[in-house]
VOFI-607639 format. One record per residue (C-alpha): x, y, z. Coordinates in steps of 0.2 Angstrom, whole numbers, plus 5000, padded with zeros to 4 digits. Layout:
N
XYZ ...
This chain:
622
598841285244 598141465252 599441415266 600941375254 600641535245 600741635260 602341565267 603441585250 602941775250 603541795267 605141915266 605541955285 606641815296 605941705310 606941705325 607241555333 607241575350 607041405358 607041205354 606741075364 607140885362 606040775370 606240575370 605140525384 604040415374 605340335364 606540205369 608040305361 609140365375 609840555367 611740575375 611740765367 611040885353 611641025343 610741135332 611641175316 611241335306 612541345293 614241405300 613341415318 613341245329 612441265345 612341125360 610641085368 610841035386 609740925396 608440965407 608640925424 607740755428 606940735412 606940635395 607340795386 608640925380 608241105380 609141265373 608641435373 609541575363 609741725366 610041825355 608841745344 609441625329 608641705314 608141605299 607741635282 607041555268 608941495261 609441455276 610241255281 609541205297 609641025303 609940935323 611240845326 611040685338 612140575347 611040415353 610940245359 609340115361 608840045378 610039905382 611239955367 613139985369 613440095354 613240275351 612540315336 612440485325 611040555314 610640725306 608840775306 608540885290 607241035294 606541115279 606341325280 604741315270 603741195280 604241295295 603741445289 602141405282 601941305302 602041495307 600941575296 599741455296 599641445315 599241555333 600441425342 602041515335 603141325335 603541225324 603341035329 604440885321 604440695327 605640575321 604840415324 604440445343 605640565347 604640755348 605640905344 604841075346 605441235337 604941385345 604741535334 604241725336 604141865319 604541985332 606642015335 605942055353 605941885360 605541795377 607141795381 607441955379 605942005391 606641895403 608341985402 609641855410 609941775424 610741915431 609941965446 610442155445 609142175428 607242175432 605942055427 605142175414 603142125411 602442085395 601342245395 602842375396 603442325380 601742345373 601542485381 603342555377 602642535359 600942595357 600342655374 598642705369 597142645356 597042805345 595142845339 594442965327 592543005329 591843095316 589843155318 588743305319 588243395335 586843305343 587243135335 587843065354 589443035350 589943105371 588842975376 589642835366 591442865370 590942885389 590242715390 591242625377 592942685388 592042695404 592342895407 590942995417 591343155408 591243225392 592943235386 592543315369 592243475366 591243435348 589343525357 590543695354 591043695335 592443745331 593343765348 594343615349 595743545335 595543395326 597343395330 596943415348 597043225360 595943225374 596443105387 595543055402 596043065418 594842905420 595642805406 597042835399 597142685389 596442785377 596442955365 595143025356 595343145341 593543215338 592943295321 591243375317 590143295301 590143345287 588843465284 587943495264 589043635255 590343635267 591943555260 593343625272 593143505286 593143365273 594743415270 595543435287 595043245290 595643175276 597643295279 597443225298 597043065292 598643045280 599643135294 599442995307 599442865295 601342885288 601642925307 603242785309 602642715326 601042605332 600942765347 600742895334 599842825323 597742805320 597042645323 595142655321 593742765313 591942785320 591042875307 589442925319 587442955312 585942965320 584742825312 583442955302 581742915302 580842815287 581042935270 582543015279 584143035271 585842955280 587243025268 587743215264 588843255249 590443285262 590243115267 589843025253 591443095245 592443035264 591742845258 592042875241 594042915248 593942775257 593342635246 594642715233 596142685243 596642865247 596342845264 597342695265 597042555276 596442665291 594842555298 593142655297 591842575305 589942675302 589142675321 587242705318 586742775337 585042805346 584542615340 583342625356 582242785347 582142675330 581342525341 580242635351 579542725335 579242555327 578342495344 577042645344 576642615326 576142425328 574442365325 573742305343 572142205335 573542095325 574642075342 573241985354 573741835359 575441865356 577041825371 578041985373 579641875366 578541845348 578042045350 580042095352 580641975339 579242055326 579842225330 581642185330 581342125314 580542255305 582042385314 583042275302 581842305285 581942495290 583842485295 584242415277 583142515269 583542695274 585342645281 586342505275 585542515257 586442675255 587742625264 588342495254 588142615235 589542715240 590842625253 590242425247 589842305253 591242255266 591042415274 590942385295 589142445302 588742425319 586942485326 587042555344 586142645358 587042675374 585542655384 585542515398 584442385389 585742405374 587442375381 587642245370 587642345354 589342415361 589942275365 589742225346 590742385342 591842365351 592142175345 592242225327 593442385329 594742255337 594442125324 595042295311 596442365319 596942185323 596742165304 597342335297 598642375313 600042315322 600042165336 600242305351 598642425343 597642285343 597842215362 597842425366 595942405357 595442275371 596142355384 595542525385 593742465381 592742445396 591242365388 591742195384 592442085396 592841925384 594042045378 594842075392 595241865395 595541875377 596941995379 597741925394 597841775383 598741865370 599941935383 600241805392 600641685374 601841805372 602841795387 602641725404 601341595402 602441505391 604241535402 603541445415 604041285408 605541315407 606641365422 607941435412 606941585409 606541625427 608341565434 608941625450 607241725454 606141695468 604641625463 603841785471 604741875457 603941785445 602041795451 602742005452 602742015432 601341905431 600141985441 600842165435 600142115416 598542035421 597942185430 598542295416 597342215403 596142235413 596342425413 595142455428 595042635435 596342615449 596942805452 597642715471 598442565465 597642455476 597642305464 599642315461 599742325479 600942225491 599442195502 598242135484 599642035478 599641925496 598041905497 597941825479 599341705485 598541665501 596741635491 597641525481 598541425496 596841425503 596141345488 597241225485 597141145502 595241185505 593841065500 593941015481 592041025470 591340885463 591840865444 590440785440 589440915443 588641035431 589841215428 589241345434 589341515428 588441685432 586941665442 587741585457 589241715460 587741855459 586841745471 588241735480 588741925479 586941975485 587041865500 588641955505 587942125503 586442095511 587342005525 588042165530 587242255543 587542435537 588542515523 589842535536 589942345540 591842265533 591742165524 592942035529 593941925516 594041745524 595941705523 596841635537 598741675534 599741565525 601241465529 601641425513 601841625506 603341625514 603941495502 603441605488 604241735493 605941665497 606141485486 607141525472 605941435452 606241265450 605141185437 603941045445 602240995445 601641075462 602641245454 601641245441 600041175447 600341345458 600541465445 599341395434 598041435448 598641605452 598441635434 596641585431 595941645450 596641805448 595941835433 594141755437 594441885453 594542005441 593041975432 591941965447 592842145451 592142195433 590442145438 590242225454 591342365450 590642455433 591942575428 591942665446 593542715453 594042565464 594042555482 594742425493 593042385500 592442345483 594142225478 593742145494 591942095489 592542035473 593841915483 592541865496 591241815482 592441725471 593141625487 590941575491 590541545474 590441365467 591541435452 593141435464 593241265466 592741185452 594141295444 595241185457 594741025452 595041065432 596841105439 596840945451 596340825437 597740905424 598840895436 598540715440 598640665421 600340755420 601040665434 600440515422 601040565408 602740665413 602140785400 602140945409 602841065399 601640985381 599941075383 599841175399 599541375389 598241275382 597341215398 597641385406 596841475388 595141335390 594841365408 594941545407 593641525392 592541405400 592241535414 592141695406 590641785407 590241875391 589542055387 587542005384 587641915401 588742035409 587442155406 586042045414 586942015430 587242165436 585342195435 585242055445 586442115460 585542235474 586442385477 588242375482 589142505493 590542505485 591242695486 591442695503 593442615507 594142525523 595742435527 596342285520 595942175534 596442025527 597041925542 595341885551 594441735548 
């Protein structure tokens, strides 16, 4: 019902911009297709070699709720001499409410064993627009510049007093070393004022000092800049996110000043719109340590140090309620986001649950494009990272490479150039040389992956693994190394087949796409690793090559490959490769992702790495 709701009060047009026939599995042989949308008839063509029709349009077809849309077939049975005709009748309604009601953005109708699959995008911005044409003139343009184009950075407001650590937190939320407020010297910088770093610029940060008793001015100039930004026409211009910033006071201590009491009180009335304001309680780590020096030892004896935290973490809870959330929740309710934090190394995870929640807002409250600009300026939380790739590459490429219309006449070097342009983008590393978009980066990923798939395949049977090894596995690299000045040498031997990448024009097949679905998911497992051993510095080629190196030596390599191997084998089964492949692509890349908590762990685990010194690529020795 909640569904069907939602789908008769949608007002804007889905565009249409691809359908596909398939009949593999059914013993109807289709001689032809046509779409039919009112006055407009459009042929679907088959695919080459296959049981199935395909048409994609571009422009899009836009349809609305009133609109007539049905496929017309031209058909014969196995053995049968005459053609037949039927008309498939496709109800607006149910394909709306398909769309609202699902991430997959297509609409899928059988009749009897005949699949037909509608794909749909809200946006007029389509994929076939993106890919441009077949024209070889016009560039493949990556998924990320349109996102870019729109809303080139996540736009912040912090709001807190002096003291409250609010330098602290957006250096280690964004990765920054420097201070780029100006908040420890009142009154010096604008509200209006972006600071942008040099480091990140992913990112902008407004900053805004509390709101002190009596003082009623600066309550004011947040709440104008706050309805400046948000009837600001464009995602770029516009405010996406508010951390409200206290210190957690001690027990009998009061949270809230009359400025900001009446801020919340805006807030839960609606004045401030929909802007997300999430309260960030900092310096977690002193509340913990106050509560630990207060603890009656003659009760603790006996106890394991995992009973004695869990006991102190609890009653850090009672006192949070009490002096904290309690308040809180009387003037903004209790919906109101609250995230406890400290930006000390035993807490990264408390930033990473900011961090998690300001996305989940903005992707709530915002456009599509402010809410993947949220996970990629953040350098906290790595699931969020895979998480946006995913959402980039549903958009656009991941998807085209079922279909070799989209990628017609292009080299299939061409194509791995857009997809290996976005994946590094999401990740948003601090790369001031380039050396991941890199002629010499790019060939290396092609020859790892070459290597890979010709090399020794991992037992499936055996247990994932995840973590552990791959820090086992970077320590044995680093401490292999005889000095700091030791190369560390990537073991790739040169490949034959990169010059078939480079000069083989896309063609849809199962060894094409067994290709590109492994340059998808090793790069971005390559990137990880880099996440692990890299920690926000600015990146060198020594410590790209280390990342390489460990991911090629690590057990997670090659059971990667055998997921890949044994999808492949049941598509040559099933002739299915173009039903689930996004899919596979999105489990994989989940299975292995490493998240924040663990994240955190590992790099304790790893000896120190020399990673600031740089060397040459070196990639031919073996």
């Amino acid at each position: 019902m909640a569904n069907s709701l939602h789908a008769s009060t949608v007002s804007w047009p889905l565009h249409i911009y691809g359908i596909t026939v398939d009949f593999s599995n059914s013993k109807t042989n289709v001689e032809s297709a046509e779409v039919r949308m009112g006055k407009l008839h459009s042929p679907i063509e088959h695919e080459t070699g296959k049981r199935s029709l395909r048409r994609t349009f571009s422009p899009p077809m836009e349809l609305s709720h009133r609109d007539t849309f049905s496929l017309h077939m031209r058909y014969k049975k196995w053995l049968g001499m005459k053609t037949k005709h039927k008309d498939i009748i496709f109800n607006p309604e149910d394909i709306f409410r398909a769309y609202s009601g699902s991430e997959r953005q297509e609409y899928i109708k059988f009749h009897k064993k005949i699949r037909i699959v509608v794909d749909l995008s809200e946006n007029t911005t389509t994929e076939a627009e993106q890919f441009v044409s077949s024209d070889k003139s016009l560039e493949l343009r990556p998924t990320t510049s349109e996102i870019f184009r729109k809303c080139p950075r996540f736009r912040i407001l912090v709001i807190g007093k002096t003291g409250v650590g609010k330098s602290s937190l957006i250096n280690h939320t964004f990765g920054v070393e420097k201070t780029i407020a100006s908040h420890d010297k009142p009154g010096e910088a604008s509200i209006d004022h972006e600071f942008i770093s040099p480091q990140n610029d992913r990112f902008v940060l407004h900053d805004s000092k509390g709101f002190e008793p009596g003082e009623k001015d600066n309550l004011k100039v947040v709440r104008d800049f706050i309805d400046r930004r948000r009837n600001m026409s464009t995602p770029e211009h516009q405010l996406h996110a508010v951390w409200l910033c206290f210190e957690i006071p001690r027990a009998g201590g009061r949270l809230l000043e009359t400025g900001t009491e009446e801020f919340l009180a805006l807030k839960t009335s609606g004045t401030l719109g929909n802007i997300p304001i999430i309260v960030v309680l900092t310096k977690y780590d002193m509340l913990i340590e106050r509560i630990e020096r207060t603890l009656d030892e003659t009760s603790l004896n006996g106890s394991s140090n995992d009973a004695i935290k869990e006991l102190v973490e609890k009653k850090a809870e009672a006192e949070l309620q009490d002096i904290c959330i309690g308040p809180l929740e009387k003037f903004a309710g209790p919906d109101i986001p609250h995230v406890k934090i400290s930006t000390e190394e035993d807490y990264k995870e408390t930033l990473t649950h900011l961090i998690q929640i300001t996305e989940k807002c903005v992707g709530q409250h915002s456009t599509p494009e402010a809410a993947v600009m949220t996970s990629i300026a953040q350098r906290v939380h790595p699931g969020l990272k895979i998480k946006a790739s995913i959402e980039v590459g549903k958009r656009g490429y991941w998807k085209a490479l079922l279909s070799s219309t989209t990628f017609k006449n292009r080299t299939t070097w061409d194509c791995l150039y857009v997809l290996h342009t976005d994946i590094v983008a999401v990740w948003n590393f601090y790369d001031p040389h380039h050396y991941l978009r890199s002629q010499e980066f790019r060939e290396m990923m092609v020859k790892m992956v070459d290597k890979l798939e010709v090399g020794p395949t991992a037992d499936p049977t055996t247990t994932i693994t995840i973590g552990l090894p791959m820090v086992g596995t970077i320590a044995g690299i680093v401490s292999a190394l005889a000095a700091p000045a030791a190369p560390i040498v990537v073991p790739i031997a040169a490949s034959a087949v990169f010059a078939v990448w480079v000069h083989n024009v896309y063609q849809m097949s199962h060894a094409v796409l067994q290709r590109f679905m492994s340059y998808i998911i090793h790069l971005t497992l390559v990137l990880q690793t880099l996440y692990l051993v890299s920690e926000s510095q600015e990146l060198t080629r020594r410590a790209i090559k280390l990342a390489v190196t460990a991911y090629l030596a690590s057990p997670m390599s090659g059971e990667v490959h055998t997921w890949i191997q044994d999808y492949d084998r049941q598509l040559t089964i099933l002739d299915r490769a173009d039903r689930d492949t996004l899919d596979k692509i999105i489990e994989i890349m989940q299975i292995y992702s490493i998240d924040a908590a663990q994240m955190s762990k590992l790099r304790a685990q790893i000896p120190p790495v020399d990673s600031v010194s740089d060397e040459p690529w070196e990639i031919e020795k073996s």
